[in-house]
N, C-alpha and C positions, 0 to 999 in steps of 0.2 A: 598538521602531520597526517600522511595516511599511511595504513599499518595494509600490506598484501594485497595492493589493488589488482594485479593483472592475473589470472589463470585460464589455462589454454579448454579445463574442463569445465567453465561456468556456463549457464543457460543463458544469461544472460552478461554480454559483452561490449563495454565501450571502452574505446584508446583513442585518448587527446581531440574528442567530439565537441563540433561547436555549432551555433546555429544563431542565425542571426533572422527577423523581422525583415529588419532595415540595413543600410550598409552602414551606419553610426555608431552602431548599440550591439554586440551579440549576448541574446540571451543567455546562452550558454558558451564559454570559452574552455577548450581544454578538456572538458570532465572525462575520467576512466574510471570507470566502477565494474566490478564483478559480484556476479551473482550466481550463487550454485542451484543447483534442484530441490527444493524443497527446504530451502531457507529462506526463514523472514524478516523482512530489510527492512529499516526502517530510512524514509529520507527525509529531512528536516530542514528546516529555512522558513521565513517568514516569505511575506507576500514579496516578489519582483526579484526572488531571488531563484529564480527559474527552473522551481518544481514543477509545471503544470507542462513548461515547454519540454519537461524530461519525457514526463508519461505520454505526450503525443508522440515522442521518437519512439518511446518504447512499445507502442502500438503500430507503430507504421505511418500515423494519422500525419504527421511530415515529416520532412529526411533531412537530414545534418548537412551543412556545408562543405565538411569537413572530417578526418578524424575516419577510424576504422569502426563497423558497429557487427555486430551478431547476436540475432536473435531464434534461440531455441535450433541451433544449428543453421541458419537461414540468412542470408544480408540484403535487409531492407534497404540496402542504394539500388537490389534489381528488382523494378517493377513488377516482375514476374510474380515476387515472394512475397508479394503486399498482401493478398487475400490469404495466405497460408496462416502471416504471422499474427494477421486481427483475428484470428480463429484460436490461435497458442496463446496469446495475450490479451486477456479481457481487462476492461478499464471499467471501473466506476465510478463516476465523475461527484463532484460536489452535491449540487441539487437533484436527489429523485425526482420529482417532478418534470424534470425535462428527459428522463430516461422513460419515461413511462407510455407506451403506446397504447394501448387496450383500454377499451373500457371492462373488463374482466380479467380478474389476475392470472388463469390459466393461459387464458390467450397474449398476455404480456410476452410470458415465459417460452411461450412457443414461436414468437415471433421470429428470433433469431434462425432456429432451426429450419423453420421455413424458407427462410430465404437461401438458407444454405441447400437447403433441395433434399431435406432428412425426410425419409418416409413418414406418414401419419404413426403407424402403429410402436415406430423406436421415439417418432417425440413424444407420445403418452408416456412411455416411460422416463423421457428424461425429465419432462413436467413433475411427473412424482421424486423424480429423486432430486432436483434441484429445489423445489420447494422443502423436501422432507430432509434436505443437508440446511435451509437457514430456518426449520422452524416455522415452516409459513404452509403446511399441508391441510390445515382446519381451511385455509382461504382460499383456496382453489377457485372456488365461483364467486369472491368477492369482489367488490367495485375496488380498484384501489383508491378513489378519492376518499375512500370512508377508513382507510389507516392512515395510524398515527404515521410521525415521519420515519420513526425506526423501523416499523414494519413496509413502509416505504421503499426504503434503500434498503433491506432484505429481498424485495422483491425483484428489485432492483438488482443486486448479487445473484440472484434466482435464475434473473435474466441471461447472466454472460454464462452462469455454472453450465443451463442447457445448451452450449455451445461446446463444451466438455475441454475446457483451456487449460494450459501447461501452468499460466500464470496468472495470479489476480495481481491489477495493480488499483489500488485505491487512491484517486488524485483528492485528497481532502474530506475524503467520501463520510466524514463523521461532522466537518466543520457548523451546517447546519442546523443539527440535529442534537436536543437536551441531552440532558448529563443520561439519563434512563435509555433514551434511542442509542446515543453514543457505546453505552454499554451492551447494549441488545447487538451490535452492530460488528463489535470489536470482538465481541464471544462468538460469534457468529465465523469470524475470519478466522480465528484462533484453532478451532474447530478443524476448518478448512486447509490449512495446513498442517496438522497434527494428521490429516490424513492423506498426505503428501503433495497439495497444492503450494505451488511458489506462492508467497505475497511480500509483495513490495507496495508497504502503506508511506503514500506522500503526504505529510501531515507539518503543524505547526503548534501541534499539542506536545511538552515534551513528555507527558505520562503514558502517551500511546508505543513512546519507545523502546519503555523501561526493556521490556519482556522483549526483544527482538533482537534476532542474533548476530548483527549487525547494523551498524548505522552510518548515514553517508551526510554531511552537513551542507548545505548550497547558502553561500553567500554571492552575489552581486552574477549567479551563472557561472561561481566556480567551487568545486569543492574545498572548504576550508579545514573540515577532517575528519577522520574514519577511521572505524573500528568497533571492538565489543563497545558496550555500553560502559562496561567498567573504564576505557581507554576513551571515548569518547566524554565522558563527563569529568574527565580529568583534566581534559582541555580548555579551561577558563577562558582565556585570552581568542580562542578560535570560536569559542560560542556566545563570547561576549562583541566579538566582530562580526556573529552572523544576528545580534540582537536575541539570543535566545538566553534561558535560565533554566537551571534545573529544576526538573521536576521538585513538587513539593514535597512528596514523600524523602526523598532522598537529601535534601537539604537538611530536614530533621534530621534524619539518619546522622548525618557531617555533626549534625550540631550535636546531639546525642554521644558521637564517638568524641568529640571534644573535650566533652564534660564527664569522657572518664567511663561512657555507658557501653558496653562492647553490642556489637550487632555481627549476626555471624554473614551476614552478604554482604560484599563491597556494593552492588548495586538490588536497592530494593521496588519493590511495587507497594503501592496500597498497602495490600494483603497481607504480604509480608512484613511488614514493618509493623505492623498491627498485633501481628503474632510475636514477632520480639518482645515490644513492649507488653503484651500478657505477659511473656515467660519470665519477665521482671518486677512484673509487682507482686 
């Protein structure tokens, strides 16, 4: 089931997009999803079910066969709007390590702007203020091979933020990385759109979801179904087709309301669920 997919004012816009490798297989058939400005998506599916071929359309990195697209007002089918829209939509891909240029973190972070042709005296300051939005302004002159991996893919974020993007998308950007990185990483995004950056995190956690105002499910390259979180984990049967399972917080939560125990959110996080059960014993 999908709840409100098409809007004329989202940032982010696909209708009935498909994209295929090969001429056998399309990774992706069909999908329409909307995205507003300054909401955070979550997109969900396991592995081949063509989250990762989403985030390269959603960058530009390659174009649909098919299917209507708009990005940030812009349509990646004209070559013209390629370099506009990898500038609007930054991606952070799985493994830090392969994002990482510099042997100095300063010079990581600057690397982009450089290429973009930004004056020396505005990338110092964007250096300061992308490091000082993930957290990472003590390491300005550090090696990055000497961070851990959360501080890694911080740095990483660091990177696309000095490019000053409409949208972060995260293709897996925590899968990596311990439970402590994954946290460092996801506080970090949280942050980031609370002060009005788009993120659309592509993930296969479902606890990365809980808090996201929106969720879009990918089984087999097609959307199986969408909406709040509340509307999305009510869907058994479509997330039991895309192989996923609810978070474990909220399982409890189910099991808890079962047995008679009230909880005042239909869908919880960690935290939350934690703070229930205090306010019960």
């Amino acid at each position: 089931m999908q709840f409100g997919i098409i809007s004329s004012m989202a940032q982010i816009l696909l209708e009935n997009v498909s994209f295929s490798y090969d001429k056998n297989h399309n990774a992706l058939n069909n999908v329409s999803l909307s995205i507003e400005k300054g909401e955070y998506v979550a997109i969900l599916g396991h592995n081949g079910s063509g989250k990762s071929t989403l985030a390269k359309l959603l960058n530009g990195l390659i174009t649909a066969n098919s299917g209507n697209m708009e990005i940030c007002g812009l349509s990646p089918f004209e070559k013209k709007n390629l370099f506009e829209i990898r500038k609007k939509v930054g991606v952070i891909f799985q493994n830090p390590d392969n994002q990482l240029v510099a042997s100095i973190v300063e010079d990581d972070v600057a690397f982009g702007p450089e290429n973009l042709g930004v004056k020396r005296d505005e990338i110092a300051k964007r250096i300061d203020f992308a490091l000082s939005s993930v957290n990472m302004l003590d390491f300005k002159k550090s090696s990055p091979t000497r961070l851990s991996g959360g501080q890694k893919q911080r740095i990483a974020i660091a990177g696309v933020l000095a490019l000053q993007p409409q949208v972060l998308v995260l293709d897996e950007s925590t899968s990596m990385l311990d439970p402590r990185g994954r946290e460092e990483v996801l506080s970090v995004v949280k942050k980031l759109n609370e002060s009005g950056v788009t993120v659309i995190a592509i993930t296969h956690y479902m606890d990365e979801a809980v808090e996201a105002d929106k969720i879009y499910v990918l089984s087999g390259g097609e959307v199986v179904c969408s909406g709040t979180p509340n509307q999305v984990f009510a869907e058994k049967k479509a997330l039991e087709i895309a192989g996923l399972e609810l978070p474990l917080s909220q399982k409890i939560a189910n099991q808890l309301k079962q047995n008679g125990i009230p909880m005042e959110q239909d869908v919880l996080t960690e935290n939350s669920l934690l703070e229930g059960l205090c306010k019960l014993l």
